[in-house]
N, C-alpha and C positions, 0 to 999 in steps of 0.2 A: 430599468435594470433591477430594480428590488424586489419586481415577482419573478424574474428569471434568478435571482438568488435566492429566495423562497422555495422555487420549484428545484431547484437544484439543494437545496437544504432536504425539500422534501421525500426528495425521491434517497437522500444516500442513508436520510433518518428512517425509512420504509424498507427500504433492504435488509438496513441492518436488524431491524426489529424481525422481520421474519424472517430470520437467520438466528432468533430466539435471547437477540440481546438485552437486557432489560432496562440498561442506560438508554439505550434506541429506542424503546419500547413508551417509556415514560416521558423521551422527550417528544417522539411523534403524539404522543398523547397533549402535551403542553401543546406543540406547535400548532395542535387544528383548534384545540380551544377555542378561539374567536373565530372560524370558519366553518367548521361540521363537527358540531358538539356531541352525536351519534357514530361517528366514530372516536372522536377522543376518548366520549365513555369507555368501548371497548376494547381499545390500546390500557386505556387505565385498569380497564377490571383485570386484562392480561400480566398487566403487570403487578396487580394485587394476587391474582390467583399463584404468583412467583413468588409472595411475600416481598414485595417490594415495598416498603414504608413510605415511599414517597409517591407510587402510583396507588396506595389508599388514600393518601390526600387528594390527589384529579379528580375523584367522583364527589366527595365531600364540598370543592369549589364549582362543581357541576350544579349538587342540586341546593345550594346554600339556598337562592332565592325560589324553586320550586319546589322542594322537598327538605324545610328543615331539619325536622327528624331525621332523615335518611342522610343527612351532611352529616348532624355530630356523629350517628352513629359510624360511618366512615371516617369522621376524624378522632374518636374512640376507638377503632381498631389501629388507626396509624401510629395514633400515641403511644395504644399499647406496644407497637411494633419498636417503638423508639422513634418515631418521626419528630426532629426538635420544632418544627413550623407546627404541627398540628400539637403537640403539649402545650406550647407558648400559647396558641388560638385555644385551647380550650379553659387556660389556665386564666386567660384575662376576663372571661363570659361570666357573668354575676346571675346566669339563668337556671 
């Protein structure tokens, strides 16, 4: 039953998001996270490209372990945007 409500989560977070919602947008981004990281990216860059503060942080926890640079630099735009999780993450790094 919990991947028939996954897929049922899935499909109604995929509609809405192409339907241009950006709350749907960010959460289909979260929700593939641990399943197809290549689309999350680009549910997240979508939702960056909207100025969404909180789909600049998705790609910064994308490439934390493959691309440090390229994480803070996504979590230094979200901060800048006002994202309080990526302020707090960047505030606590002594690097």
């Amino acid at each position: 039953m919990p991947l028939l409500k996954s897929a049922v989560v899935r499909s109604w977070w995929l509609r809405a998001a192409e339907l241009g919602d950006t709350h749907a947008i960010v959460g289909l981004g979260v929700l593939l996270t641990d399943t197809n990281r290549a689309q999350a990216r680009r549910w997240f860059q979508r939702a960056a490209d909207a100025s969404r503060a909180d789909g600049m942080a998705g790609p910064a926890n994308l490439a934390a372990d493959s691309d440090p640079a390229q994480a803070r630099r996504w979590l230094e735009q979200a901060a800048e945007a006002g994202e309080p999780l990526a302020i707090h993450i960047l505030s606590s790094r002594h690097d």
